[in-house]
GUZA-442409 format. One record per residue (C-alpha): y, z, x; chain. Coordinates in nm, 2 decimals, always signed. Layout:
REM residues N
<pt py="Y" pz="Z" px="X" chain="A"/>
...
***
This chain:
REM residues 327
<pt py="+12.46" pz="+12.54" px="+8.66" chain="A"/>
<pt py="+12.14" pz="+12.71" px="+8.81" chain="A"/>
<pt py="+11.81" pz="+12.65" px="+8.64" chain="A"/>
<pt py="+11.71" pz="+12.95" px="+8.36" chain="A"/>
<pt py="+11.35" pz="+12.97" px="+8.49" chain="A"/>
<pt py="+11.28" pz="+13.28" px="+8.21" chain="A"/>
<pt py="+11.09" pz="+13.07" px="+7.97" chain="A"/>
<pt py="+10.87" pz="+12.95" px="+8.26" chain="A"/>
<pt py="+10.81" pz="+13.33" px="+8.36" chain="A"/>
<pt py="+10.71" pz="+13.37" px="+7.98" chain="A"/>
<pt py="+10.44" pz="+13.08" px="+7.99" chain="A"/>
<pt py="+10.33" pz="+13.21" px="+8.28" chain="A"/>
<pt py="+10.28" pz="+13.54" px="+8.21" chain="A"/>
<pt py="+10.11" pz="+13.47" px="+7.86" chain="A"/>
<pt py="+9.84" pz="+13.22" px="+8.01" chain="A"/>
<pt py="+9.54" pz="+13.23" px="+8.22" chain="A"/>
<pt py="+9.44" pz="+12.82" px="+8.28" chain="A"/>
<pt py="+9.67" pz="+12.57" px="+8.48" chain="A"/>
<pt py="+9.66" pz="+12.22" px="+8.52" chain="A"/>
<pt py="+9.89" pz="+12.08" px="+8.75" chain="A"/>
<pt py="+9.93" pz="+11.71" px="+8.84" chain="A"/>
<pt py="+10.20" pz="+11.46" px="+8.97" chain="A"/>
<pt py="+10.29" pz="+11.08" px="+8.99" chain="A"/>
<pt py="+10.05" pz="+10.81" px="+9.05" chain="A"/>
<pt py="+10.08" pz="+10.72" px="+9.45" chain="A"/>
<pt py="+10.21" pz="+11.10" px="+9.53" chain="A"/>
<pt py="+10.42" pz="+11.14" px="+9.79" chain="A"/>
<pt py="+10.55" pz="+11.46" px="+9.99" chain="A"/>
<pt py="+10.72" pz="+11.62" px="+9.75" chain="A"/>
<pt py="+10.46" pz="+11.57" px="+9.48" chain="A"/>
<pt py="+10.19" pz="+11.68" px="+9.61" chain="A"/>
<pt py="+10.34" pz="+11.95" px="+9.86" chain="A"/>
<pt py="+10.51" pz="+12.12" px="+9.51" chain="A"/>
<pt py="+10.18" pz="+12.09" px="+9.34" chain="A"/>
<pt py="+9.97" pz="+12.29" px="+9.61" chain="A"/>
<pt py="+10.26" pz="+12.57" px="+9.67" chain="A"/>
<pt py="+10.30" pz="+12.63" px="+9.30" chain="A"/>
<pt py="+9.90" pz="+12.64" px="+9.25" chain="A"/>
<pt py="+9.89" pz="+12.87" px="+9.56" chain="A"/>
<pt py="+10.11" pz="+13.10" px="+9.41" chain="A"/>
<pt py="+9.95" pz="+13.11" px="+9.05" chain="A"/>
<pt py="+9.61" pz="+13.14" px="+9.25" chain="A"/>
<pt py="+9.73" pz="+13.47" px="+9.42" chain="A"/>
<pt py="+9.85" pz="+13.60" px="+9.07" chain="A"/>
<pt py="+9.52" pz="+13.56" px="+8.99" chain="A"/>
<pt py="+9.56" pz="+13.26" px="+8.74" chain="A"/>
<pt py="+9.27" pz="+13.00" px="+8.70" chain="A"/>
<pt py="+9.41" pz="+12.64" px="+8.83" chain="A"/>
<pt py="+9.29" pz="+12.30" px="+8.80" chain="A"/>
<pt py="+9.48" pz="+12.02" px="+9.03" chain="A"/>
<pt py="+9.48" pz="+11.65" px="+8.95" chain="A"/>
<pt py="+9.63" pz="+11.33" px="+9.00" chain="A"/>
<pt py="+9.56" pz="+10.99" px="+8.84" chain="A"/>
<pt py="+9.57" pz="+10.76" px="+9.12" chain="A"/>
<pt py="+9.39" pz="+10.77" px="+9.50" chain="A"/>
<pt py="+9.48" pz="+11.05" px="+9.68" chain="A"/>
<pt py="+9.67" pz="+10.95" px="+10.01" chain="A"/>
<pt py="+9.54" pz="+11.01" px="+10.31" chain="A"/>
<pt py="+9.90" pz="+11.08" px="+10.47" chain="A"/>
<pt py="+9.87" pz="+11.44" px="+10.27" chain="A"/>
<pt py="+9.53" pz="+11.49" px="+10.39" chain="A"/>
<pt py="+9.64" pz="+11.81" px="+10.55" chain="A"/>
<pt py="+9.79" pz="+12.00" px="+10.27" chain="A"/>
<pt py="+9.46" pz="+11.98" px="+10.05" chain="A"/>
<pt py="+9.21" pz="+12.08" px="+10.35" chain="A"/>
<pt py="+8.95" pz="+12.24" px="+10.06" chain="A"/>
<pt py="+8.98" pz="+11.89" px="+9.87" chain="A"/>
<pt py="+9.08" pz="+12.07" px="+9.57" chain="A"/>
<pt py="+9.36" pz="+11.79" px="+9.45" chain="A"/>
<pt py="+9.06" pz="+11.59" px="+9.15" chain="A"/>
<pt py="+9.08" pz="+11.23" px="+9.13" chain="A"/>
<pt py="+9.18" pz="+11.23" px="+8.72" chain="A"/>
<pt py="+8.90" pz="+11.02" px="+8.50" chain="A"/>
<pt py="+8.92" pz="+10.97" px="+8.09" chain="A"/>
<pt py="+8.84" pz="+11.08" px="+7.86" chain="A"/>
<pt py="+8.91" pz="+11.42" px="+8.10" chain="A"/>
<pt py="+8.69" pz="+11.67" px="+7.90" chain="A"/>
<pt py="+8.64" pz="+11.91" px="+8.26" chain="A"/>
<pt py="+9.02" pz="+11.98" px="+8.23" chain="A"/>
<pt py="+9.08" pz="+12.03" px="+7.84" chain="A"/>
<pt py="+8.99" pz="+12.38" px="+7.84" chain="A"/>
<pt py="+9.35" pz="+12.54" px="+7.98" chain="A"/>
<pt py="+9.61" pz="+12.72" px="+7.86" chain="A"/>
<pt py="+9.89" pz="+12.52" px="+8.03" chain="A"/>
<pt py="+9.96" pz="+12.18" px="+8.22" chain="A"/>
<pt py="+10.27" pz="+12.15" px="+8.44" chain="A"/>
<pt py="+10.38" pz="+11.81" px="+8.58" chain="A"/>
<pt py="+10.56" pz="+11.78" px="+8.86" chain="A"/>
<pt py="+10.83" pz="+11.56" px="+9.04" chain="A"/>
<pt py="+10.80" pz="+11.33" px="+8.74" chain="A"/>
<pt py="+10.88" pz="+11.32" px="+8.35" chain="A"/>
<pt py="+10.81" pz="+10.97" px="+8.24" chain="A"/>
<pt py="+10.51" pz="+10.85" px="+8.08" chain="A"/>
<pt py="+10.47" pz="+10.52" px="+8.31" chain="A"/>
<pt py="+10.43" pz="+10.75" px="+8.62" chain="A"/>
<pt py="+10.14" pz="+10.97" px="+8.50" chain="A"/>
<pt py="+9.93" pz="+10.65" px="+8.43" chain="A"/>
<pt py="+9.60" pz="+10.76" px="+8.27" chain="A"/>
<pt py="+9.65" pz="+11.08" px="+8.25" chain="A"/>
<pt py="+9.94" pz="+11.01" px="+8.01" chain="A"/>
<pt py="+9.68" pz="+10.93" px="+7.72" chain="A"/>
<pt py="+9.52" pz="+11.27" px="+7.75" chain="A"/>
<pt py="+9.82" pz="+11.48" px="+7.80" chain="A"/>
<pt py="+9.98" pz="+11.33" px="+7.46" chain="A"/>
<pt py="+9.63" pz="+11.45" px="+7.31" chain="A"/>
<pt py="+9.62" pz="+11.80" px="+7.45" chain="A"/>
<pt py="+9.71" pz="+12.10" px="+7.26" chain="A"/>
<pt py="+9.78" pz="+12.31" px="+7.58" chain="A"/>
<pt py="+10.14" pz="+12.41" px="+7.64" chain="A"/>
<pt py="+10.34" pz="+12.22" px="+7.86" chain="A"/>
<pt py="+10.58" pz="+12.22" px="+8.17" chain="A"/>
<pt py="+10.80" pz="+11.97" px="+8.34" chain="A"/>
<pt py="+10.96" pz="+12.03" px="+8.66" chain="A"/>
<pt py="+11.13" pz="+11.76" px="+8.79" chain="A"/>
<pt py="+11.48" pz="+11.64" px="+8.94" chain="A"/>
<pt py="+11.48" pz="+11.26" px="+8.86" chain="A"/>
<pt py="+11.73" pz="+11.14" px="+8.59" chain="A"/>
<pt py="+11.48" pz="+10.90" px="+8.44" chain="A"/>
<pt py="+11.32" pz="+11.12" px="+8.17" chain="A"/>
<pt py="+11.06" pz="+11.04" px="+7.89" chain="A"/>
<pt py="+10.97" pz="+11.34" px="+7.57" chain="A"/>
<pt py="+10.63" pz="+11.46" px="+7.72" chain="A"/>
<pt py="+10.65" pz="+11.72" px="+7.43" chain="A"/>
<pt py="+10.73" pz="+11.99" px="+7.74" chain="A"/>
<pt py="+10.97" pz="+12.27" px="+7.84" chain="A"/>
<pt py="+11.20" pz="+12.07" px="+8.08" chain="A"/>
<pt py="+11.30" pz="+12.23" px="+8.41" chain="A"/>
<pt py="+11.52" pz="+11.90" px="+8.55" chain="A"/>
<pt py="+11.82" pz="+11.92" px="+8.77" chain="A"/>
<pt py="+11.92" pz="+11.63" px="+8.89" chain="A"/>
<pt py="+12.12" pz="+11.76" px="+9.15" chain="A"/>
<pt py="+11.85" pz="+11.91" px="+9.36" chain="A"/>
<pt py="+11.70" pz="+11.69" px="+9.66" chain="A"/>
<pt py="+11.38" pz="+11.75" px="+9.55" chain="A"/>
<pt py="+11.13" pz="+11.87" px="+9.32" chain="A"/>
<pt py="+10.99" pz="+12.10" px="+9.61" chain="A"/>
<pt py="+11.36" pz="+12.32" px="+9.57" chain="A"/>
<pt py="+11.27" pz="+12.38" px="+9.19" chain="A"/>
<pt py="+10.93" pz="+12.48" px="+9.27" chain="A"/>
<pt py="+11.10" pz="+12.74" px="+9.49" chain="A"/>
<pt py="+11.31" pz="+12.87" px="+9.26" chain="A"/>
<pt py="+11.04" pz="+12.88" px="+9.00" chain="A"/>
<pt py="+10.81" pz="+13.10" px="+9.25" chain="A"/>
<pt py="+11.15" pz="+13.32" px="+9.28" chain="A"/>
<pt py="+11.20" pz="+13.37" px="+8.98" chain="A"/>
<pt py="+10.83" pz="+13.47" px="+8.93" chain="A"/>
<pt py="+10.87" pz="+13.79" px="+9.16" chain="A"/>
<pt py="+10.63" pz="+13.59" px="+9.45" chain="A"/>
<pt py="+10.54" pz="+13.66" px="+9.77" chain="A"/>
<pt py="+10.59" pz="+13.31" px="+9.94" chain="A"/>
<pt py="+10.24" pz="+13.23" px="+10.13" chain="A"/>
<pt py="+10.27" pz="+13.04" px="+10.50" chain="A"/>
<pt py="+10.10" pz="+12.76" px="+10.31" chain="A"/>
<pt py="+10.30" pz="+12.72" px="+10.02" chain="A"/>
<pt py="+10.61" pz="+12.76" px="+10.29" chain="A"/>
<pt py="+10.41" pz="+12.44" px="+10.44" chain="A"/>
<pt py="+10.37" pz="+12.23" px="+10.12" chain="A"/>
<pt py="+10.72" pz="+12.33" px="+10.01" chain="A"/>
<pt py="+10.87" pz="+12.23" px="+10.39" chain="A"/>
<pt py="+10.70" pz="+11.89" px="+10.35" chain="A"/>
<pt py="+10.82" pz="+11.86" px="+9.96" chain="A"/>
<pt py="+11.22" pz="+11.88" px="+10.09" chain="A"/>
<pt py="+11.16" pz="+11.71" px="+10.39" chain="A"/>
<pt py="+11.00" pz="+11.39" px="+10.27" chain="A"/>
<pt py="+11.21" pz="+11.35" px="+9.99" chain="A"/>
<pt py="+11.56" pz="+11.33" px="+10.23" chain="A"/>
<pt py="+11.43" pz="+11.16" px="+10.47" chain="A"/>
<pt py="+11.30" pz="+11.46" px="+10.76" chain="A"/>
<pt py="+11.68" pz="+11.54" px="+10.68" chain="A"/>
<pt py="+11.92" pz="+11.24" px="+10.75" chain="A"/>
<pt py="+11.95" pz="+11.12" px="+10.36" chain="A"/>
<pt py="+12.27" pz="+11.21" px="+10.21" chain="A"/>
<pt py="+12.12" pz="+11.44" px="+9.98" chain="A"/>
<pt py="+12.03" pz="+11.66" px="+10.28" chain="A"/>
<pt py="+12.32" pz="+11.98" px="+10.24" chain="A"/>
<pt py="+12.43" pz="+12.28" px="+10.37" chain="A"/>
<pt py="+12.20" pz="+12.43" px="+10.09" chain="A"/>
<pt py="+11.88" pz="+12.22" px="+10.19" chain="A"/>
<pt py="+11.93" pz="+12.35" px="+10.55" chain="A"/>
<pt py="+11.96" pz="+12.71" px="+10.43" chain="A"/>
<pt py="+11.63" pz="+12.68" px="+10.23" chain="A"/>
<pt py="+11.45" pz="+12.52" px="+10.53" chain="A"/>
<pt py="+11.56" pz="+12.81" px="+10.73" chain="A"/>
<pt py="+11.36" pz="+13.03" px="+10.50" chain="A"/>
<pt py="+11.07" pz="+12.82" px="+10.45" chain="A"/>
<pt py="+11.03" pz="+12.84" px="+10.81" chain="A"/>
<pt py="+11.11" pz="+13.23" px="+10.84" chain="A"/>
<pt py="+10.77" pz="+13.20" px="+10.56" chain="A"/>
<pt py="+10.53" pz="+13.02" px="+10.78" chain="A"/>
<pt py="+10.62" pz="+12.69" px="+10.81" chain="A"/>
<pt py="+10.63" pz="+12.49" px="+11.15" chain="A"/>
<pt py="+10.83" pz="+12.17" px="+11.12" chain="A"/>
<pt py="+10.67" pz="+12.08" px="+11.48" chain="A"/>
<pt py="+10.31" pz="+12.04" px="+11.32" chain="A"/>
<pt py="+10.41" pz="+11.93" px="+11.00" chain="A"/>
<pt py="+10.63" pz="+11.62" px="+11.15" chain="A"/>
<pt py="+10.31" pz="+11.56" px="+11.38" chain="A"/>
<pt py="+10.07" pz="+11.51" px="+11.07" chain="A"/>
<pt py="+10.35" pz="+11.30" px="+10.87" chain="A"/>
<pt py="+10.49" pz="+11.06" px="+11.15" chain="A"/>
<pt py="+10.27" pz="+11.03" px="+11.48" chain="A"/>
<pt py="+9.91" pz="+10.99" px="+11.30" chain="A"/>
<pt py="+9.97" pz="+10.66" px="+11.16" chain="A"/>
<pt py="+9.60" pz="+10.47" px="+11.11" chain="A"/>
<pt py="+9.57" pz="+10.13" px="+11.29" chain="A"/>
<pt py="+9.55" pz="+9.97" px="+10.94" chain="A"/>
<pt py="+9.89" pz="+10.08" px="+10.85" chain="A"/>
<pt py="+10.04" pz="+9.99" px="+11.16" chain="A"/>
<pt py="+9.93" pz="+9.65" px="+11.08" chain="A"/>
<pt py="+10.11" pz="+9.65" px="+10.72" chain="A"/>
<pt py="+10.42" pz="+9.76" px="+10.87" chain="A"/>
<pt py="+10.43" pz="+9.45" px="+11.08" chain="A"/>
<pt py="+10.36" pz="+9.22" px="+10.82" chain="A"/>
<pt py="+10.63" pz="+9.39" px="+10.60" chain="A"/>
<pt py="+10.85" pz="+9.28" px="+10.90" chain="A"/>
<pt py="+10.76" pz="+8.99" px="+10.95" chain="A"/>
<pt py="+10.85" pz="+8.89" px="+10.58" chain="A"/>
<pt py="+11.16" pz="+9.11" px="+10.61" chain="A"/>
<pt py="+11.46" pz="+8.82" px="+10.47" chain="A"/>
<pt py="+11.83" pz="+8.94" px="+10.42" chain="A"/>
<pt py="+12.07" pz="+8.74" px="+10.09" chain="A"/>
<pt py="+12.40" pz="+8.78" px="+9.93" chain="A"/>
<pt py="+12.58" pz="+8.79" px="+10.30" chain="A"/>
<pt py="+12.37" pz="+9.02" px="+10.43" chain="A"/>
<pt py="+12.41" pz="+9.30" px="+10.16" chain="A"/>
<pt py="+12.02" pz="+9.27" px="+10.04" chain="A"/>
<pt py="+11.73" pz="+9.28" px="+10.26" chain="A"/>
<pt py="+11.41" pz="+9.24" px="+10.11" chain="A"/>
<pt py="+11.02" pz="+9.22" px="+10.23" chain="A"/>
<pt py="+10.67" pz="+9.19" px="+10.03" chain="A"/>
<pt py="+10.35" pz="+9.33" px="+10.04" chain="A"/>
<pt py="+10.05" pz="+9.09" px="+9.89" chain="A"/>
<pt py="+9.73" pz="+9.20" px="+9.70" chain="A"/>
<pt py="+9.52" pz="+9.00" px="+10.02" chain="A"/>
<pt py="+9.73" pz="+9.24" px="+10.27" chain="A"/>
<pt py="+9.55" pz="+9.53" px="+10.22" chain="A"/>
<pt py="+9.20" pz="+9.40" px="+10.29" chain="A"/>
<pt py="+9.35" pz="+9.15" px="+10.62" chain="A"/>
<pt py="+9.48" pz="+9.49" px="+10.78" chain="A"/>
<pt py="+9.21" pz="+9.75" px="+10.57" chain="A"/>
<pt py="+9.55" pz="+9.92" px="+10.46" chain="A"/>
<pt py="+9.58" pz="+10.13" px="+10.13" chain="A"/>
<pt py="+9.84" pz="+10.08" px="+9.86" chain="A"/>
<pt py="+9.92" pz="+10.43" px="+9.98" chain="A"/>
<pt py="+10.03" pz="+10.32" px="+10.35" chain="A"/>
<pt py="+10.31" pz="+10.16" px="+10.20" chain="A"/>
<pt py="+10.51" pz="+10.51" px="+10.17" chain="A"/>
<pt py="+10.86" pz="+10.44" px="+10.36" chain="A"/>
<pt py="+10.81" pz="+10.12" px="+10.39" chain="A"/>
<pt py="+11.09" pz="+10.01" px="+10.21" chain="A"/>
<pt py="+11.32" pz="+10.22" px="+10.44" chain="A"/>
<pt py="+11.32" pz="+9.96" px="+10.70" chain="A"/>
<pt py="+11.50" pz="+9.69" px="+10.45" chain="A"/>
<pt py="+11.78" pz="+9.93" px="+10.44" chain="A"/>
<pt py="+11.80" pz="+10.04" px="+10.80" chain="A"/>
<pt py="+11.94" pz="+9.68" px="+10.88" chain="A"/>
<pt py="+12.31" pz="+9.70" px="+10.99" chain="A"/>
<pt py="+12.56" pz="+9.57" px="+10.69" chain="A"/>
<pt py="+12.27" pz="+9.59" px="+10.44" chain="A"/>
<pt py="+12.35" pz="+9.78" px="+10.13" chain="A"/>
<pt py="+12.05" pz="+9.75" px="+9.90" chain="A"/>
<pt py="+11.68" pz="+9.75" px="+10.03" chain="A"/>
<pt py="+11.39" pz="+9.64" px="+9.83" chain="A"/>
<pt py="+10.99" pz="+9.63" px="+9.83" chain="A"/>
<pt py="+10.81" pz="+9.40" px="+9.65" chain="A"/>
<pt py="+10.45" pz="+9.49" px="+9.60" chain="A"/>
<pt py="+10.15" pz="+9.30" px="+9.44" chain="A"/>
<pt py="+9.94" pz="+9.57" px="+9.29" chain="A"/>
<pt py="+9.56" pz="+9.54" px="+9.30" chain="A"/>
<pt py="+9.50" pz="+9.56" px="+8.95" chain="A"/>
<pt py="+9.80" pz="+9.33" px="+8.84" chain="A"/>
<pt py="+10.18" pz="+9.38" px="+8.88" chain="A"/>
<pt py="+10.50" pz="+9.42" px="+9.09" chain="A"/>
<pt py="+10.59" pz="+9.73" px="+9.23" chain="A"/>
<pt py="+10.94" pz="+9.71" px="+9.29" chain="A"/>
<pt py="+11.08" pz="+9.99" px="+9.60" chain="A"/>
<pt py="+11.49" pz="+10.01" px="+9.57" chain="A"/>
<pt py="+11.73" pz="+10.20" px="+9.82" chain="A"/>
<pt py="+12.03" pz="+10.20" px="+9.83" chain="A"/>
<pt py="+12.37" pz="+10.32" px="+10.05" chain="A"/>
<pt py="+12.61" pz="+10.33" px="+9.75" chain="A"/>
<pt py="+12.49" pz="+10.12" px="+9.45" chain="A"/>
<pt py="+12.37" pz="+10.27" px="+9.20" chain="A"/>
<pt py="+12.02" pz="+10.11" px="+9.19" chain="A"/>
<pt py="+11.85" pz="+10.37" px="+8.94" chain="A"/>
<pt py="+12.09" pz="+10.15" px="+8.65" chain="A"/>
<pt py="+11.86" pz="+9.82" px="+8.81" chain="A"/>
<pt py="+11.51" pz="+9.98" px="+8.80" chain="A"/>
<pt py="+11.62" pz="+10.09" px="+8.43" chain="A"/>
<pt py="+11.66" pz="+9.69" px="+8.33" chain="A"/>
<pt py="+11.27" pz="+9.69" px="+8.48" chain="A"/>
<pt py="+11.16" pz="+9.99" px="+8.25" chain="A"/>
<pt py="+11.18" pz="+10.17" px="+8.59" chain="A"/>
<pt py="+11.45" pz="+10.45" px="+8.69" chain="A"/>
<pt py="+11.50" pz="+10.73" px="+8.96" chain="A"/>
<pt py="+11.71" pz="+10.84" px="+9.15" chain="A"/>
<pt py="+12.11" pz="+10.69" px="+9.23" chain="A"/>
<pt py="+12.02" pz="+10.61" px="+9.59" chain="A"/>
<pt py="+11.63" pz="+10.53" px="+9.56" chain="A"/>
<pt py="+11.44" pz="+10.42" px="+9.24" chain="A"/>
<pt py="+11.14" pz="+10.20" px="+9.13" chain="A"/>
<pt py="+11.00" pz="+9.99" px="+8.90" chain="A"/>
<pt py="+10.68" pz="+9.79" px="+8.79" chain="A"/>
<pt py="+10.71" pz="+9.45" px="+8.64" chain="A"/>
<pt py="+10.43" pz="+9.32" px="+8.48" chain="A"/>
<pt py="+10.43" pz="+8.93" px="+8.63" chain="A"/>
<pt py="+10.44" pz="+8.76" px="+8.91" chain="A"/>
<pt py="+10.54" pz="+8.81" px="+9.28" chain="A"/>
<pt py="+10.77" pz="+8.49" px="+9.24" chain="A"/>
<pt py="+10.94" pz="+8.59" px="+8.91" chain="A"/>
<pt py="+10.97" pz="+8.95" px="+9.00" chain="A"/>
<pt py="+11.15" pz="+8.85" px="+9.31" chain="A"/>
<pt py="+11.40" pz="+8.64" px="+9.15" chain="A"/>
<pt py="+11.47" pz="+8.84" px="+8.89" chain="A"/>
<pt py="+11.55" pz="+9.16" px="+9.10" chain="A"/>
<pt py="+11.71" pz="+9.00" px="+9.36" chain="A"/>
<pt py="+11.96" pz="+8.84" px="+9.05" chain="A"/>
<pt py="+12.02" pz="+9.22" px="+8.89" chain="A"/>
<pt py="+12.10" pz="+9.35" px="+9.24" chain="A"/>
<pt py="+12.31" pz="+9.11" px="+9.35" chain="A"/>
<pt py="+12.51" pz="+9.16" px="+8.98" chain="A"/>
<pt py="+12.53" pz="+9.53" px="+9.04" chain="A"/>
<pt py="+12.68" pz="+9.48" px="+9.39" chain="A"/>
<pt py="+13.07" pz="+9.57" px="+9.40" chain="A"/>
<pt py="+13.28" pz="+9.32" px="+9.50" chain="A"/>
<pt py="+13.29" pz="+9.23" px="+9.86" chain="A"/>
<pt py="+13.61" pz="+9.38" px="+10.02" chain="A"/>
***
């Protein structure tokens, strides 16, 4: 059943101040619905404020060329003062890191627009539907339903939002529908052609080098259903990568022939395992969930506060329990 986007028309008529943020290590569909949603409220003349709590990634450099996207700091008294804050492609607590703290606190209303099953009560009006590829399509619908004219640069952000999150279109989630609404996001401006350029042929040296150390550490168990790889705190200053460079990563686990769960294990630098799952058919959102994690059916995360070592084992037990029965 479509989305009733009236109460957001509401809050957005009756307020003047926005804050807008996403999830800690943003990807495309993040940070390219943040920037076409503050676009829009910009040309209705509202005052926005754009933040995330974590590095910005210099993938996405291109979709914030005015460096407008504020690295988030507590206690966050330069972005009390608004009316409303709307988070984006996330509705858990876990993923909004420090910000979390000071949302709780805030008086302002708020917004959730998201389409991840994994949802926490952020005391906001929800806007979820699971069944949309990506928060990008919501953010869409949400400009529609606001009367807007569609800019060439929120066309862009919104091109990159759906694109990234099913896989520059081969992900299963990719339909007749996604198509259709690339087809107008293109009649608005966007051109895939630059936009793949910026995404996929301006890797850094430094990321180039991660990826071949993820490789290298690339191991496959239970018969060749699981294929796994790690990333290690020293990593990132051996090849002067970012945590950030490790967006798609985990894709290559799962691009191995018979494999059908892919994982990326991931020392954080401040303490912690990230925990990357993909899938072809199991349900690895139910796994992440055991972690305090969630996501989506086919891809999901998690962060486990231990070791490398035990993180590993422990995952690679839960996945190989969820697996079906070999035929």
């Amino acid at each position: 059943m479509p989305l009733d986007w009236s109460p957001f028309v509401d809050i957005v008529r009756r307020h003047q101040r926005f804050l807008l943020t996403t999830h800690i290590r943003p990807d495309g569909d993040g940070i390219g619905s943040m920037q076409a949603l503050a676009g829009v409220l910009r040309d209705q003349g509202k005052d926005v404020q754009t933040v995330i709590a974590s590095t910005y990634p210099p993938r996405y450099t291109f979709l914030d060329p005015e460096k407008r996207i504020e690295r988030f700091a507590a206690p966050g008294e330069r972005w009390r003062n608004n009316n409303v804050v709307i988070v984006l492609d996330t509705g858990t607590w876990n993923q909004l890191d420090g910000f979390g703290p000071f949302l709780r606190d805030l008086s302002a209303a708020k917004v959730v627009i998201d389409h991840h099953m994994t949802q926490d009560d952020l005391g906001a009006v929800r806007f979820v539907d699971t069944t949309a590829e990506a928060t990008g399509r919501l953010v869409y619908e949400a400009i529609q339903a606001l009367g807007a004219t569609l800019p060439a640069e929120a066309a862009s952000d919104l091109f990159v939002a759906i694109a990234m999150d099913t896989g520059w279109f081969r992900h299963s989630n990719a339909t007749a529908k996604t198509f259709a609404l690339a087809e107008k996001l293109v009649a608005a401006g966007a051109r895939p052609e630059s936009l793949f350029e910026h995404l996929f042929e301006q890797s850094t040296l430094p990321r180039l080098k991660l990826t071949g150390m993820v490789l290298e550490r690339l191991q496959v168990v239970c018969d060749g259903r699981v294929a796994y790889t790690e990333i290690r705190r020293s990593d990132y200053a051996a090849t002067g990568a970012t945590p950030q460079d490790t967006e798609d990563l985990v894709n290559y686990t799962r691009s191995l022939e018979g494999v059908e769960v892919g994982l990326l294990f991931m020392e954080q630098p401040r303490g912690g395992i990230k925990v990357s799952f993909r899938s072809r058919a199991c349900d690895v959102s139910r796994v992440a969930e055991q972690f305090g994690g969630g996501g989506h059916r086919l891809a999901s995360g998690a962060i486990l506060e231990t070791t490398l070592d035990d993180a590993r084992s422990r995952v690679l037990e839960a996945v190989g329990a969820a697996l079906a029965p070999p035929r």
